[in-house]
C-alpha positions in Angstrom: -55.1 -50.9 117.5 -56.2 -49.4 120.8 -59.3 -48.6 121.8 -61.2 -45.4 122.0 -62.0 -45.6 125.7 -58.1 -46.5 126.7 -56.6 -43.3 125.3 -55.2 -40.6 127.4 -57.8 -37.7 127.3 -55.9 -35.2 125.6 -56.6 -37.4 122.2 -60.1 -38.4 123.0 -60.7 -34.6 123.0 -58.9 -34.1 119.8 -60.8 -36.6 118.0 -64.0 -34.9 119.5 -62.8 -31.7 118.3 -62.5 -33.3 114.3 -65.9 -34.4 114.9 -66.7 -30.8 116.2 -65.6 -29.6 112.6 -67.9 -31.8 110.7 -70.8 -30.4 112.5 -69.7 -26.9 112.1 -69.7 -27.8 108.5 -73.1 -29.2 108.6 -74.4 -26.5 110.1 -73.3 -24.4 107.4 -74.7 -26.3 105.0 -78.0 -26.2 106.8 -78.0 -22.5 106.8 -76.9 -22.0 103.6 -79.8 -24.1 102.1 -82.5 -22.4 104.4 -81.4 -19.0 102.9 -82.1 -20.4 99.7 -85.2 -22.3 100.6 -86.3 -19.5 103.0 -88.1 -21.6 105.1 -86.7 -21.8 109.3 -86.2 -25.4 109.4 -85.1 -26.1 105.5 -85.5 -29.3 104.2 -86.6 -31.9 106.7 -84.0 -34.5 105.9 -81.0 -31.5 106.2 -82.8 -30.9 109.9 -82.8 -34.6 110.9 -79.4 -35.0 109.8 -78.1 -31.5 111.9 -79.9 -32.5 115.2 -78.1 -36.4 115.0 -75.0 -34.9 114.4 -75.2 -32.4 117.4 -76.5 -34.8 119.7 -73.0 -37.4 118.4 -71.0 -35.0 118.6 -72.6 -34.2 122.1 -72.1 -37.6 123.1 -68.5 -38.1 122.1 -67.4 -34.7 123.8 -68.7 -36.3 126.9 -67.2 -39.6 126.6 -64.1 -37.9 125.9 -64.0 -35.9 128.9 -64.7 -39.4 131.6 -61.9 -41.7 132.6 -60.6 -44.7 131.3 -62.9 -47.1 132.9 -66.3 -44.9 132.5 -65.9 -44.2 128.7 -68.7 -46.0 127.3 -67.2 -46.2 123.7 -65.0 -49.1 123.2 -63.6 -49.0 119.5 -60.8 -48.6 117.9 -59.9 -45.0 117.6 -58.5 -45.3 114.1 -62.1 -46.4 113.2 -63.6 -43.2 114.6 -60.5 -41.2 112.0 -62.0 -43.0 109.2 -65.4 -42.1 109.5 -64.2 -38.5 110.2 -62.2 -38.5 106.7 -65.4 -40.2 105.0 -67.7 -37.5 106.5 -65.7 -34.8 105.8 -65.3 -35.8 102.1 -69.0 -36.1 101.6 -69.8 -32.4 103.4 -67.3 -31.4 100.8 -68.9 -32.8 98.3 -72.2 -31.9 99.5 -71.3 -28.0 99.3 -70.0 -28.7 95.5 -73.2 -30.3 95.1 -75.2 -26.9 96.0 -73.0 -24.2 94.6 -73.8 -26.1 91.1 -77.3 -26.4 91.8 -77.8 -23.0 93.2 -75.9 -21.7 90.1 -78.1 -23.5 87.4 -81.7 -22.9 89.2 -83.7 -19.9 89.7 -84.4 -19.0 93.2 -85.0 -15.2 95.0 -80.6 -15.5 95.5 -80.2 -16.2 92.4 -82.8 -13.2 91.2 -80.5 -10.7 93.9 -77.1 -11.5 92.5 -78.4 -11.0 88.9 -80.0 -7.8 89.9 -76.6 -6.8 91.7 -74.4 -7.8 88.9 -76.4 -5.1 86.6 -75.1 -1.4 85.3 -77.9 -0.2 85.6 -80.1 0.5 88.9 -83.2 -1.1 89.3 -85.7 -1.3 92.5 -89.2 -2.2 92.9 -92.0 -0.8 95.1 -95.3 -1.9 96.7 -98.7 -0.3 96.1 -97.6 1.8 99.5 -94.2 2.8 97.9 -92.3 1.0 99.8 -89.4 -0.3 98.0 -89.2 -4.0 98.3 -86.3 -4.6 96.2 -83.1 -2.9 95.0 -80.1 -3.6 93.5 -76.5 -2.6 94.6 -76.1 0.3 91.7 -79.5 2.1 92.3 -78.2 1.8 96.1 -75.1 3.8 95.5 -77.1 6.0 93.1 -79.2 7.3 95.4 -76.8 6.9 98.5 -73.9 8.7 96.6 -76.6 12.0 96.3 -77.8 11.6 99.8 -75.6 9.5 101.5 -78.4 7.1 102.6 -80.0 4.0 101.2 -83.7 4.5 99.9 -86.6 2.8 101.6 -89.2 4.4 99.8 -90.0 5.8 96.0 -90.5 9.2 97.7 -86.6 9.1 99.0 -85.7 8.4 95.4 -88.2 11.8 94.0 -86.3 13.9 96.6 -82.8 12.8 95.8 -83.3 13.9 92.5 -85.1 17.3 92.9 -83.1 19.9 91.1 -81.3 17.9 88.7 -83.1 17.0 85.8 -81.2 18.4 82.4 -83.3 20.9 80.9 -85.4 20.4 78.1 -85.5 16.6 79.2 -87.8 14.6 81.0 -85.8 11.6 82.3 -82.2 12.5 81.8 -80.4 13.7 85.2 -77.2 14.8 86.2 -76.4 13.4 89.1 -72.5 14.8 89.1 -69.9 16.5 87.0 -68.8 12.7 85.7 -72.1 10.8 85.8 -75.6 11.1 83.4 -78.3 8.9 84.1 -81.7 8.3 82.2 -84.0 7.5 85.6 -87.8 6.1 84.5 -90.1 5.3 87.0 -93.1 2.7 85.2 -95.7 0.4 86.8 -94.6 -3.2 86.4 -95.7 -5.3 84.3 -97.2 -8.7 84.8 -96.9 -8.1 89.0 -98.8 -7.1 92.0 -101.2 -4.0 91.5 -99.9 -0.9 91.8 -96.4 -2.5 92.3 -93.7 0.3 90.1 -90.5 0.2 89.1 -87.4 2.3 88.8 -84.7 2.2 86.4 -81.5 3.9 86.2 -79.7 3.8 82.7 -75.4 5.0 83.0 -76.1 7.0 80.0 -73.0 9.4 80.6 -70.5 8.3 77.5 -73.7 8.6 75.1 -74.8 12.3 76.5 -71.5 13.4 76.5 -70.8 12.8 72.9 -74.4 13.8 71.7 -74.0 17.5 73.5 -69.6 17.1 71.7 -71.7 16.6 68.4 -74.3 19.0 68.9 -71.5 21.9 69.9 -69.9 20.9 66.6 -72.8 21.4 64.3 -73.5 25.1 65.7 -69.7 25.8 64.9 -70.1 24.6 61.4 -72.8 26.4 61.2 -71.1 29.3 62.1 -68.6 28.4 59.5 -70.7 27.8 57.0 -72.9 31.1 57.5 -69.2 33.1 57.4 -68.2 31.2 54.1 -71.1 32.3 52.5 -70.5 35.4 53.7 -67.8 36.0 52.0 -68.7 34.4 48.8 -71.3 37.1 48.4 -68.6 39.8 49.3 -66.4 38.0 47.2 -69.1 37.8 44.1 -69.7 41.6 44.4 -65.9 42.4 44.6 -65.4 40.4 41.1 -68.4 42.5 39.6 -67.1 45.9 40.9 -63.3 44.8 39.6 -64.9 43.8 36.5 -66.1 47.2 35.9 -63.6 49.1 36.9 -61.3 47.1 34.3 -64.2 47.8 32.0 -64.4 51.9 32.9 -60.6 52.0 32.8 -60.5 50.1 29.1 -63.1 52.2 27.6 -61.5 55.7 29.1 -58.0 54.6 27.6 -59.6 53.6 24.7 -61.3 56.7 23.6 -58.5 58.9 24.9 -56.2 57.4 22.4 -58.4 57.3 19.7 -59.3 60.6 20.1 -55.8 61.8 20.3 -55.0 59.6 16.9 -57.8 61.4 15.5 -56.2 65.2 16.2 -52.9 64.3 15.2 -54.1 62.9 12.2 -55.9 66.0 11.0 -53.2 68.4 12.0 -50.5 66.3 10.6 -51.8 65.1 7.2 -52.9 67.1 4.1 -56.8 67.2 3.3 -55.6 65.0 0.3 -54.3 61.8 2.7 -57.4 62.9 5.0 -60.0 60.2 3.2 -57.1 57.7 2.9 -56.2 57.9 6.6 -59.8 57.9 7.5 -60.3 54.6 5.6 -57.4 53.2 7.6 -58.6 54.1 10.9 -62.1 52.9 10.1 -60.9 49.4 9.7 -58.7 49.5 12.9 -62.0 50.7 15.1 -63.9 47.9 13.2 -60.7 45.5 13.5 -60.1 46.1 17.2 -64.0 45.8 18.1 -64.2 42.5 16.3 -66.5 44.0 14.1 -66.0 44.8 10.0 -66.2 48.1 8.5 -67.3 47.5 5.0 -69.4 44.3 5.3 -66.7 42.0 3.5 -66.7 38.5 4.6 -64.1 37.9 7.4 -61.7 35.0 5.5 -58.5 34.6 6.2 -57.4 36.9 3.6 -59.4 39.9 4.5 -57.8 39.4 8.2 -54.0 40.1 6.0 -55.3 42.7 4.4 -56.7 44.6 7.2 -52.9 43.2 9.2 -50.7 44.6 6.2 -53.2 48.2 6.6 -52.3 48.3 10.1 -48.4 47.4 9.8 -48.1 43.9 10.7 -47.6 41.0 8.2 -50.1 37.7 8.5 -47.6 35.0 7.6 -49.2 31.5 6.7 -47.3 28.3 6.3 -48.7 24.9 5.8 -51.8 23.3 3.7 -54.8 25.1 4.4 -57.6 23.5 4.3 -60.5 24.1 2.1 -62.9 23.1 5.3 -65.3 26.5 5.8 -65.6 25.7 9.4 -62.4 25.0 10.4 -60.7 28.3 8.3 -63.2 30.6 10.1 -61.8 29.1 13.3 -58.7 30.0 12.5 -59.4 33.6 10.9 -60.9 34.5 14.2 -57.6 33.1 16.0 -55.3 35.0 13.4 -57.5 38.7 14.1 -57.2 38.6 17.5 -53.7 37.4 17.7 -52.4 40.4 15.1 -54.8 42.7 17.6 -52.2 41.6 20.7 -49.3 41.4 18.9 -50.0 45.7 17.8 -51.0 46.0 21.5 -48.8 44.4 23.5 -46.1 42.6 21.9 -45.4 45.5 19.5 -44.4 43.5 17.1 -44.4 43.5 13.0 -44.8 39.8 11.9 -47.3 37.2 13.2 -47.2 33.4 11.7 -50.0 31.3 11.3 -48.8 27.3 10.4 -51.5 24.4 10.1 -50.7 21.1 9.7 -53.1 17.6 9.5 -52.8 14.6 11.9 -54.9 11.7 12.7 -58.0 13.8 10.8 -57.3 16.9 13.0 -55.8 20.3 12.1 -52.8 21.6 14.4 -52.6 25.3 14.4 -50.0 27.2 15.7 -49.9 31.0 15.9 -47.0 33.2 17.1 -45.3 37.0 16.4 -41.7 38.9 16.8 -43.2 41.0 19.6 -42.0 41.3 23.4 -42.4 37.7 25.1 -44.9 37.9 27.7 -43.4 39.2 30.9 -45.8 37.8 33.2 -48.9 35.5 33.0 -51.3 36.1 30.4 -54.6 36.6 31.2 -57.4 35.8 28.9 -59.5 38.9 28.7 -62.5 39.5 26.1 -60.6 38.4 23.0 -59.2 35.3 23.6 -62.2 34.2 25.8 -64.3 34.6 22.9 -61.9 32.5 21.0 -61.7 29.8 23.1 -65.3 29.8 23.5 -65.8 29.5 19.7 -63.1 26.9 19.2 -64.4 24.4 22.0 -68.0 25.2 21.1 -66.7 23.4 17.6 -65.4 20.6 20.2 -62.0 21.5 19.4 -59.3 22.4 21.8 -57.0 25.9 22.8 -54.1 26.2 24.8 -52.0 29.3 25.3 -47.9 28.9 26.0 -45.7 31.7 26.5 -42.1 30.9 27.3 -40.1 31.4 25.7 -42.9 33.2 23.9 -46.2 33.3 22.7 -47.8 30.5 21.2 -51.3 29.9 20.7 -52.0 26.6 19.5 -55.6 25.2 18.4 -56.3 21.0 17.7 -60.0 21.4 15.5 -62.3 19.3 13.5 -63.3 18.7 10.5 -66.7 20.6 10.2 -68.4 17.1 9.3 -66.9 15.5 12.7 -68.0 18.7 14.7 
């Protein structure tokens, strides 16, 4: 293999030049470990190690550069290759080696990158209010209002005059699309009178508390107008419940009292007292009421039907239970009342039959079917009230006609 010194130039510089990279990288290394060391000369091996490989790489270039017979290094060049690949191999390795360590230690570098890698702005001041440390997003906080980076804790106070939320004390709008919660506290465990800022990206959270609030005043709103008309709608109810009322009592008495003049301008003073009698027990029938104190059985309600020109059918066992045949008496009267009124009919039929220990009833007439809903008004509330009072139940059917039916209990299960 030939010899360093007997090359033509051109190569001898080439060779120089690989060595030229190995330095460049050793320099970098050098720097890169006095940034982290912060001290001018780093490490004193690193600096003994940079100044021998400037002043080889100084002597090489100038070997390089002589000719044949003045070149004072006389070995193989393919030697001088190898230790370029070994050095180069260990700079590599070398640089590894730091980014690991400088990754797994704490150093001021390490401190800024965390710092930098945060949401949220941060800088710290002196006891003069000079900052003397900021991160990257409290510099494009403050430089996205002013366009400049802060120095002091004063440029920060002015950047944010004027736009503080109201009724806050630390939330600020800085634009249309950003919120932030900005604190200014001393700092705790450092240098006297040392403070620091914090800027908290608050903007998802403020925008769906003011969402939240808007929607509580509307339901508010909503709630106040519900109410609203409740009451209306109570008062409506009362006033149509009167009116109802006025109307029933005015037809009522008109009727009554033209029944009455017909009757004593139609009949002879002899069927006066038997008419009379008659319409004595409708008043008293129709009111609920009786007329001659009798006890209201299921008889007496026939009797009073057969008066009035209707015929209280029964069909079935009836049972000897008190309870139970009072239920039904009261059922019977106010159905023969709605068949004379509405149905205009002649016959209403009351069947009762026993199952599993209750007592089916079933009342119906030969009046007009119902033509449209029935209504429950006094009479048939009052019944239903009685029956389920008993802890029985009523239901009401009406197509293809009327039915009432009652399901009640013996008066020892009630």
């Amino acid at each position: 293999m030939s010899l360093f010194s007997v090359l033509p130039p051109k190569d001898r510089l080439l060779i120089a030049g690989l060595f030229f990279a190995i330095v460049t990288a050793e320099l970098f290394l050098f720097l890169y470990r006095r940034t982290v060391s912060r001290s001018f000369f780093g490490r004193p091996a690193d600096f003994l190690k940079l100044s021998a490989s400037i002043a080889f790489l100084d002597f090489l270039s100038i070997q390089a550069g002589l000719e044949e017979g003045q070149c004072l290094i006389r070995i193989p060049w393919g030697l001088l290759v190898l230790v370029f690949i070994l050095l180069f191999g260990w700079i590599l390795f070398r640089i590894r080696e730091e980014h690991v360590i400088l990754k797994n230690s704490l150093s001021p570098f390490s401190v800024r990158q965390a710092l930098d890698d945060l949401g949220t702005g941060i800088s710290y001041a002196n006891a003069n209010g000079r900052i003397v440390l900021i991160n990257r997003a409290m510099r494009q906080v403050i430089s996205g209002i002013t366009g400049a980076v802060p120095y002091t804790e004063e440029d920060i106070r002015k950047a944010l005059e004027g736009r503080r939320e109201p009724e806050t004390a630390d939330i600020y709008r800085l634009d249309e699309t950003s919120v932030r919660r900005i604190r200014t506290a001393p700092m705790e465990g450092g240098p006297q009178g040392f403070v620091c800022t914090t800027a908290q990206d608050i903007t998802e959270l403020y925008n769906a508390a003011e969402s939240l609030e808007a929607d509580n005043r509307k339901l508010e709103q909503t709630i106040a107008r519900m109410k609203e008309m409740y009451d209306r709608l109570a008062d409506r109810v009362r006033e149509q419940e009167a009116l109802v009322l006025k109307i029933k009592v005015h037809d009522e008495i008109g009727s009554s009292l033209i029944a009455i003049s017909e009757l004593m301008e139609k009949n002879p003073p002899a069927e006066l007292e038997a008419q009379m009698r008659v319409l004595r027990n409708a008043v008293s029938y129709f009111s609920g009421g009786t007329a001659t104190g009798e006890r209201q059985d299921f008889e007496a309600v026939r009797q009073r039907a057969e008066e009035l020109g209707v015929t209280l059918a029964a069909e079935g066992a009836f049972p000897d239970d008190g309870q139970v045949m009072e239920l039904v008496s009261i059922a019977a009267r106010e159905c023969v009342t709605n068949c004379i009124r509405h149905a205009k009919g002649s016959l209403v039929r009351v069947s009762i039959t026993e199952q599993d220990g209750r007592f089916l009833v079933s009342i119906t007439n030969n009046g007009i079917p119902p033509q449209g809903k029935i209504r429950e008004g006094g009479g048939l509330s009052s019944v239903r009230r009685r029956v389920e009072e008993a802890g029985g139940v009523m239901r009401i059917l009406q197509d293809p006609q009327f039915v009432l039916q009652l399901e009640l209990l013996p008066e020892r299960e009630m």
